[in-house]
C-alpha positions in Angstrom: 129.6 176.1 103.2 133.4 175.3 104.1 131.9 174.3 107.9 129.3 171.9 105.6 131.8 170.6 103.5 133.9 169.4 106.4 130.7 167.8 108.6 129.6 166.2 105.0 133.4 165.2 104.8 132.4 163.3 109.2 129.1 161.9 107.7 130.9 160.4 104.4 133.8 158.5 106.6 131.6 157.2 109.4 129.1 155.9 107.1 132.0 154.4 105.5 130.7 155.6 101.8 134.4 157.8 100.9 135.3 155.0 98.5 132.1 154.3 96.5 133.0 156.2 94.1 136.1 155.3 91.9 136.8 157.9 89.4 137.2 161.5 90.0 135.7 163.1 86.6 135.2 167.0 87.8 132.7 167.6 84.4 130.6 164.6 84.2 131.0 163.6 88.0 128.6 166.1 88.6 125.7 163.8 87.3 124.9 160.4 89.0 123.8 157.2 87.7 120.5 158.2 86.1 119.2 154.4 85.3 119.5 151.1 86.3 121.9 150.4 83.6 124.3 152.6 85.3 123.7 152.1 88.5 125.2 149.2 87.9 128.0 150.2 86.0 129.1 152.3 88.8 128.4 149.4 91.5 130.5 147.0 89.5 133.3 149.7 89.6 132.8 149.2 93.2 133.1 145.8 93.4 136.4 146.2 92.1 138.0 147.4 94.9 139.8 146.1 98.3 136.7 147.4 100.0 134.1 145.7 98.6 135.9 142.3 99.0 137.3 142.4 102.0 134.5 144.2 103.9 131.0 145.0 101.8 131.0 142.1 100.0 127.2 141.2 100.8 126.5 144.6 99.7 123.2 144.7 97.3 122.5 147.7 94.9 120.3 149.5 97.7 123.5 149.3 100.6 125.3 150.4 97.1 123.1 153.6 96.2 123.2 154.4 100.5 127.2 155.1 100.5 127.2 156.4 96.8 124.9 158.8 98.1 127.0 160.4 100.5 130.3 160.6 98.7 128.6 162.1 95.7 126.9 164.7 97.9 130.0 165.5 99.5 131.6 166.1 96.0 128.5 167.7 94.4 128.9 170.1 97.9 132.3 171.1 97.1 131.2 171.8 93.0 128.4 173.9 94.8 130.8 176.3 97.1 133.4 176.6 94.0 130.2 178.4 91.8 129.0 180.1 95.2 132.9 181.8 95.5 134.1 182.0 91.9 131.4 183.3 90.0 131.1 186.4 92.6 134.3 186.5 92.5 135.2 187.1 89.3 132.3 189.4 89.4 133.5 191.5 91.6 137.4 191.7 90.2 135.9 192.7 86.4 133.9 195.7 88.4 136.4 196.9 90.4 134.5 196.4 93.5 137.5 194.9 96.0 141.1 195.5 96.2 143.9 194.1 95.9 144.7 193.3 99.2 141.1 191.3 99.5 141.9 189.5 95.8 144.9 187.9 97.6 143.7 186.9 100.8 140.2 185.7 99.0 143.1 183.9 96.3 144.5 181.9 99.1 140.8 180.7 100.4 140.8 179.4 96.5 144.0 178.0 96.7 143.7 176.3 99.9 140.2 175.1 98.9 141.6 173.4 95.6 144.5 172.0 97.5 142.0 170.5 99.7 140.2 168.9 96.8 143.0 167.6 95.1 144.3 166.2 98.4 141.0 164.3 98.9 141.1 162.4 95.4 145.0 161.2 96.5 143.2 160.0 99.6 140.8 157.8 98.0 142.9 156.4 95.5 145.0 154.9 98.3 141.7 153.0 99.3 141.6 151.6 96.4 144.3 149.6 95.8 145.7 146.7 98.5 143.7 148.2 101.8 140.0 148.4 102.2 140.1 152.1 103.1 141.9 155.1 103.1 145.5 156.0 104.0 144.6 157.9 108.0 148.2 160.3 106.9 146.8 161.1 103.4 143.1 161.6 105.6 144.8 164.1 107.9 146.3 165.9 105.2 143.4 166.3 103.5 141.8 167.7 106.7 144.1 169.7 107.8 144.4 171.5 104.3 140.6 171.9 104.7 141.1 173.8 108.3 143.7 175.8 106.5 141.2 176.8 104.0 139.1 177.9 106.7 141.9 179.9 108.6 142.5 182.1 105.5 138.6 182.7 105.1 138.5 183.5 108.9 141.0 185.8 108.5 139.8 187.7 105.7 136.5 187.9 107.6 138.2 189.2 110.7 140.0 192.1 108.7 137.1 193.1 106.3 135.4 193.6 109.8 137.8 195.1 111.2 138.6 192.9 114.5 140.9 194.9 116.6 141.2 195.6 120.1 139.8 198.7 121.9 141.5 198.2 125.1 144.4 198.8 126.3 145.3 194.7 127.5 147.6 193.3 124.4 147.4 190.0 123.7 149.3 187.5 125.9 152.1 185.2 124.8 149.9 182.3 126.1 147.2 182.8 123.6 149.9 181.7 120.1 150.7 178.9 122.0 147.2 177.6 122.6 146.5 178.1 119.3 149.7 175.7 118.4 148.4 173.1 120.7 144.7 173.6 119.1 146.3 173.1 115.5 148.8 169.9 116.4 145.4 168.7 118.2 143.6 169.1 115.3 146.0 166.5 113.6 145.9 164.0 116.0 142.2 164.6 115.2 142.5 163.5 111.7 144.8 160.7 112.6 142.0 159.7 115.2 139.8 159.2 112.5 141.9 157.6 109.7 143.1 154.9 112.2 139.7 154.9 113.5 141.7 154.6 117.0 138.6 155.5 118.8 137.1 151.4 118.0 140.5 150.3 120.0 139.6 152.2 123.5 135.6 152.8 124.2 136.4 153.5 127.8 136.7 156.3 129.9 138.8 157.6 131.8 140.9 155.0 131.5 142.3 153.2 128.2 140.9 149.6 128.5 141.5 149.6 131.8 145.3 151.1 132.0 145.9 155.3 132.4 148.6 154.3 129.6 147.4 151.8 127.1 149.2 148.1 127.8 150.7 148.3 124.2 152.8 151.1 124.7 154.5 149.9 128.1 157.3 147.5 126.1 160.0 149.9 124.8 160.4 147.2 121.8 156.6 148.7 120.6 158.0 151.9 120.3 159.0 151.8 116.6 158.5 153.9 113.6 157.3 151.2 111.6 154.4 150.5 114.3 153.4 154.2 113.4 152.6 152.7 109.4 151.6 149.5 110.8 148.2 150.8 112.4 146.0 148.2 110.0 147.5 145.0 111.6 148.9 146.5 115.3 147.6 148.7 117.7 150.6 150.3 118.9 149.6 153.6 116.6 145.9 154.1 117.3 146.9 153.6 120.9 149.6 155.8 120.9 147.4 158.4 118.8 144.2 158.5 120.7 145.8 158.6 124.5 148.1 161.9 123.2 144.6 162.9 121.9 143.0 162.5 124.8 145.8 164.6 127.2 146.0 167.5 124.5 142.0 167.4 125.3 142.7 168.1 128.9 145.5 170.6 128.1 142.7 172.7 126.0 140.2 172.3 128.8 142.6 174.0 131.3 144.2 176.3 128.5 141.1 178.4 127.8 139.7 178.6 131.4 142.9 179.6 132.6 142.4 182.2 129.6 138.8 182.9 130.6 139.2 183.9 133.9 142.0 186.2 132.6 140.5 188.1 129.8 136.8 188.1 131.0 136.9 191.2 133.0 138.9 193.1 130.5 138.5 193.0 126.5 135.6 194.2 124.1 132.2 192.8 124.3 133.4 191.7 120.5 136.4 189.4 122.2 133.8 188.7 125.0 131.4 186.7 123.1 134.2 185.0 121.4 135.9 183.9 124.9 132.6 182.8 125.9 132.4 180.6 122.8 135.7 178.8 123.4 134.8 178.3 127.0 131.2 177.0 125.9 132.5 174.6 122.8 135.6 173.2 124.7 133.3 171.9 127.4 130.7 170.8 125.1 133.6 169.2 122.5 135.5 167.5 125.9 131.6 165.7 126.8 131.1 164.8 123.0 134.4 163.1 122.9 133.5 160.9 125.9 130.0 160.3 124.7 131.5 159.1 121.5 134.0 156.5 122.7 131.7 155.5 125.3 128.5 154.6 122.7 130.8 152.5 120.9 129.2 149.2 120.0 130.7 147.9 117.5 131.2 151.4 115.4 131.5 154.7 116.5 128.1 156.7 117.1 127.2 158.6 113.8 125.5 161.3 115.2 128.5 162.3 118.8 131.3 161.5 116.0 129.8 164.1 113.2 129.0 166.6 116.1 132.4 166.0 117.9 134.0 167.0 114.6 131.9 170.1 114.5 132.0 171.3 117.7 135.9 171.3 117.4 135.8 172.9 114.4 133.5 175.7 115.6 135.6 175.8 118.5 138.9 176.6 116.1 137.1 178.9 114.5 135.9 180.9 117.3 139.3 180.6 119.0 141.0 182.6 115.4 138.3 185.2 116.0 138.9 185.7 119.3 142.8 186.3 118.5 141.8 188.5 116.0 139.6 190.6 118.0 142.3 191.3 120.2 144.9 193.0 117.4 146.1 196.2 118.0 146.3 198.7 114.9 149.9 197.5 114.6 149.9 194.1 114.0 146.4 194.1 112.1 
């Protein structure tokens, strides 16, 4: 359900629907327009905002109900997984039937999870007010509290299963660093999509015709206030999607280099892990290029919501694979 929550998160953004709904009422949110009457309430709360006059404004009631549709289900999602984990949950604490060291780490899934939520609602608000969508820093933060969320809930996994390794290789020094560079990739991933930088380059390999985008070769571009500036200049989602597209590369190389060293020597556990990694990064590198290349005029909706699962399948897997290689001493 977290994995769907963050793809339903993909489908809401490229479909453009985040901001069709204006107020964030936890209780009563839970229940859509039921009638025409307020179908049209809610649609006239839309045409309130910067989006709907500066880009939907010949939106009728049906292109209305089309991106209200997605938001809502993305929010009626994460209503869903709360009642899927808490009620359990708490079933499980009055019983007795974990301990305490599970109640924390299955507590910081919770935490995480609200943060997430909590995050989201800041990031629509600032798409409603001044700019016709949402803030692409307050967007990253959002989804990089969501991949948080699912870092504590893949670790719990991998210690209530008891990942560990049964050979003698220890885990090499390369393998925290590549999951660094995954993470800091992972932002520029959200960033990606919250400048939607990918509309600014649809070629490959080269950037519009230039291994470094033209913006970027005048030093007098190289300013923090460009880095804000993304809506009007395209010295950010320049600057955003080439480092995007070398930490790609860098991944690529990363987990064959770490494939041909590990294959031969770790469980059959860690092995169908590494084989994951190997599998998705290859099948996350072609989605990427697929999806700037299919371009025309908006990005793809189908490569952009399986890029953004693919890499997060692929972070997944790469946590269980590290986990699957702890000794008894660091579990």
């Amino acid at each position: 359900m977290l994995i769907g929550q963050v793809v339903l998160g993909g489908i809401t953004r490229l479909t453009g629907s985040g901001l069709s709904i204006t107020r964030w009422d936890i209780v009563s949110g839970t229940i859509p327009p039921l009638n025409p009457t307020q179908w049209q309430e809610a649609f006239e709360l839309y045409k309130e905002t910067p989006q709907y006059h500066k880009i939907n404004s010949h939106f009728d009631l049906t292109d209305f109900k089309f991106i209200f549709f997605w938001e809502y289900f993305h929010r009626l999602w994460v209503r869903i997984l709360g009642f899927v984990f808490l009620i359990p949950f708490i079933i499980f604490i009055i019983r007795k039937q974990i301990n305490a060291y599970l109640i924390k780490r299955l507590l910081l899934v919770v935490l995480f999870t609200a943060l997430t939520a909590s995050a989201g609602w800041i990031m629509v608000k600032s798409g409603l007010v001044n700019r016709p969508w949402v803030n692409a820093y307050k967007l990253t933060l959002h989804f990089i509290l969501a991949l948080v969320s699912t870092t504590f809930m893949v670790k719990t996994i991998a210690d209530v299963y008891n990942y560990k390794s049964t050979s003698e290789k220890k885990s090499s020094i390369i393998l925290p660093i590549f999951i660094a560079i995954t993470f800091v990739q992972m932002i520029f991933a959200g960033l990606m999509a919250g400048m939607k930088a990918g509309l600014y380059y649809p070629s490959w390999p080269d950037m519009n015709g230039y291994f470094l985008p033209e913006v970027m070769h005048s030093l007098e571009n190289w300013k923090w206030i460009n880095l804000t500036n993304y809506d009007t200049f395209t010295f950010a989602p320049a600057l955003i999607q080439f480092i995007h597209r070398l930490l790609a590369y860098v991944l690529v190389i990363f987990t064959l280099y770490l494939f041909f060293i590990y294959r031969k020597s770790v469980s059959k556990l860690s092995k169908f892990w590494l084989n994951s990694i190997s599998f998705l990064i290859l099948a996350q590198l072609l989605l990427g290029i697929l999806t700037v290349l299919n371009i025309n005029p908006g990005i793809p909706l189908s490569y952009g919501v399986l890029h953004q699962l693919v890499g997060l399948l692929f972070y997944i897997s790469l946590f269980f694979f590290y986990f699957s290689l702890r000794t008894n001493k660091n579990i």
